[in-house]
C-alpha positions in Angstrom: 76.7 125.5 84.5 76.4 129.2 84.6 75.3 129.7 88.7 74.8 126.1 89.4 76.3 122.5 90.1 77.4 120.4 87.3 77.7 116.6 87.8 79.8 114.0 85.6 77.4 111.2 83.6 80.3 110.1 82.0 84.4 110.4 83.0 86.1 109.6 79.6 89.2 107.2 79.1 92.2 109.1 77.9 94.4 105.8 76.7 92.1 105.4 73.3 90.5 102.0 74.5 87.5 103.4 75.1 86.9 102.4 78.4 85.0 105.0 79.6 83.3 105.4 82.9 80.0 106.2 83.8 76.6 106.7 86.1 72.7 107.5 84.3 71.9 108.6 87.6 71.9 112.2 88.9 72.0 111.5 92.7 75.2 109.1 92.1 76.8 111.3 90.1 79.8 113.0 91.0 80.0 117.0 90.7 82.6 118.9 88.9 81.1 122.1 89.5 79.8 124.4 92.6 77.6 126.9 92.1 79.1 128.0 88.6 82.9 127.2 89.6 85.1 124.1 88.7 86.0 122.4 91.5 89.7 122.4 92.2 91.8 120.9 94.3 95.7 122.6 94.1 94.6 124.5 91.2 93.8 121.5 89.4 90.5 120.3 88.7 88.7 117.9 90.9 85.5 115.3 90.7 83.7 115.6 94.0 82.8 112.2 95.5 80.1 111.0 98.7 78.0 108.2 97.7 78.6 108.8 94.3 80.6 106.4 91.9 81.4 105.5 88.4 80.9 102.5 86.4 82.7 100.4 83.8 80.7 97.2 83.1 82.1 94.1 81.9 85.3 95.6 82.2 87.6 92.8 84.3 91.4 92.0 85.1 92.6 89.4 82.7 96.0 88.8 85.2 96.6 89.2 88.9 99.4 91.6 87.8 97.6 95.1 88.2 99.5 98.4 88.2 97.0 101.2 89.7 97.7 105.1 90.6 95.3 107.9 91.5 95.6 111.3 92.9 92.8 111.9 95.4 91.9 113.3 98.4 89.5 112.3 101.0 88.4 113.3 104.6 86.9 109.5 105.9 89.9 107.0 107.3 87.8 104.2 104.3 87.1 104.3 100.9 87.1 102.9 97.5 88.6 104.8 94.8 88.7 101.4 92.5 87.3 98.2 93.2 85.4 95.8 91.0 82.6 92.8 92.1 79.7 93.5 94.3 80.8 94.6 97.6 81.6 92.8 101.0 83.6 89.6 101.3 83.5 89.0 97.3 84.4 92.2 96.2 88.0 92.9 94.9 89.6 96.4 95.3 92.9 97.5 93.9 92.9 101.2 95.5 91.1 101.3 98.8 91.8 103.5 101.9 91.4 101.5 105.1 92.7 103.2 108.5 93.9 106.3 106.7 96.2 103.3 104.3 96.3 102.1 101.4 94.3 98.7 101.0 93.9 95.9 99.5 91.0 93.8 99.8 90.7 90.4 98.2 88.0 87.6 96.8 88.7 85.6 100.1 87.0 88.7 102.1 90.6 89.5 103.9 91.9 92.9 103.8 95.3 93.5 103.5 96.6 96.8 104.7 100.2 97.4 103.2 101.3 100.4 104.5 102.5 100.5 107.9 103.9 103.7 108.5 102.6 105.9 105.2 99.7 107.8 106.8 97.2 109.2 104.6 96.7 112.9 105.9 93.0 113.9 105.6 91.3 116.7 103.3 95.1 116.6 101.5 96.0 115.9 97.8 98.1 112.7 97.6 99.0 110.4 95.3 98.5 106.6 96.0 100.5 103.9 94.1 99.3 100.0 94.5 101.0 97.3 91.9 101.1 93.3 91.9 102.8 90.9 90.1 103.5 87.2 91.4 100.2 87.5 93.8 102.7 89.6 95.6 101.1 92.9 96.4 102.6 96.4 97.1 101.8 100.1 97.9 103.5 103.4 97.8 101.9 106.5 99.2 103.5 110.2 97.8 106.5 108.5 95.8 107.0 106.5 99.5 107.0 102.8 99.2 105.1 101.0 102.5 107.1 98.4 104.4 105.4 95.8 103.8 104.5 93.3 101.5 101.9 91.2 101.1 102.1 87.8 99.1 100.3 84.3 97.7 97.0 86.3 97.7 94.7 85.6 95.0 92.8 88.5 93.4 90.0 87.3 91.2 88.8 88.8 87.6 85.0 90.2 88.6 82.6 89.0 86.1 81.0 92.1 86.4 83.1 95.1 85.5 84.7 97.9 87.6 84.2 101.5 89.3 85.4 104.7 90.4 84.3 105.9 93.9 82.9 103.1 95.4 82.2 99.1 94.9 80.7 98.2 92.1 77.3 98.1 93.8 78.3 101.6 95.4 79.4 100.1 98.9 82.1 101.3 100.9 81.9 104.8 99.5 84.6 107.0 98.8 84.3 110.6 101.1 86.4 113.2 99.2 87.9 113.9 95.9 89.4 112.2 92.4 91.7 114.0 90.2 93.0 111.5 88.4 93.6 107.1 88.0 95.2 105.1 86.1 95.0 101.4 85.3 97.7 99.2 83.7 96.9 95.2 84.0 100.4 94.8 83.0 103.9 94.9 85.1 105.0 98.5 85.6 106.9 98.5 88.6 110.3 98.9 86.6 108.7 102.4 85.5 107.0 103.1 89.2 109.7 105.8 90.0 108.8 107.8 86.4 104.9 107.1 86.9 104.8 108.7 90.3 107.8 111.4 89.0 105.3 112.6 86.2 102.1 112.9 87.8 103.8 115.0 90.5 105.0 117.0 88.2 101.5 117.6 87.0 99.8 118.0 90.8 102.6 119.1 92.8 101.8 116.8 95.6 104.8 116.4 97.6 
């Protein structure tokens, strides 16, 4: 990329299960480079996201009990930055941005906003934290848990597979940058406090 942009066909999964993400593409593909130079946000380096997004096909929730982080920044009050199904009121999302908040959005085509007083400060790295278990649903914004909890919501395994960026159709796009996000379909709240402690430690966020 010796001068130029370089773009990302393919964002690789690090925990061995091959779950790799990706977009054949160009124009949805999200850039790494600028004009010869990694993209980096607090020295770290960055994927560049607006319009673009990443895909995992047949890749689906087998539980409603989801455990999902990501370090991101963005400089739109919306956006996806993971979501499954096809976009609208029968899409899933399990880390969206919503009124400068972390959201929630489920099959019934309610959205949920959980935080209440954890703003999300624009064109700033932060690290976003959203975990279920029970159909009870909760968010945590820079190690800071929101007040409130949402619960009995149903969140539906997508037949068709997952994405980074935006819905799986490309819908409600994210504006701004991905560092890094992690999926567990298993119970991690009991480790939430060491999660958040480690990446920090990584990113320096707050």
């Amino acid at each position: 990329c010796f001068g130029t942009d370089g773009l990302v066909q393919t964002w690789y999964d690090q925990s061995g299960s091959g779950n790799d993400a990706t977009q054949t593409t160009a124009s949805a593909q999200p850039q790494i480079v600028s004009s010869g130079s990694v993209i980096l946000k607090n020295n770290k380096p960055s994927l560049s996201f607006s319009s673009k997004f990443l895909r995992r096909n047949n890749l689906v929730y087998t539980t409603n009990t989801l455990f999902a982080t990501s370090v991101f920044s963005t400089i739109d009050a919306t956006g996806v930055l993971l979501g499954q199904n096809s976009g609208g009121t029968g899409r899933s999302g399990s880390l969206e941005i919503g009124s400068q908040r972390a959201k929630y959005f489920f099959n019934n085509g309610t959205s949920f906003e959980n935080f209440s007083s954890n703003i999300i400060v624009l064109n700033e790295q932060s690290l976003m934290t959203n975990y279920s278990f029970n159909n009870d649903y909760y968010s945590s914004l820079n190690g800071n848990s929101g007040n409130n909890q949402i619960s009995n919501q149903v969140f539906t395994p997508s037949a068709l597979g997952m994405s980074i960026g935006a819905t799986y159709i490309g819908s409600n796009a994210l504006s701004g940058d991905i560092q890094e996000i992690i999926l567990w379909n298993s119970d991690e709240s009991a480790n939430k406090t060491g999660i958040e402690t480690n990446i920090n430690n990584f990113y320096n966020i707050y």
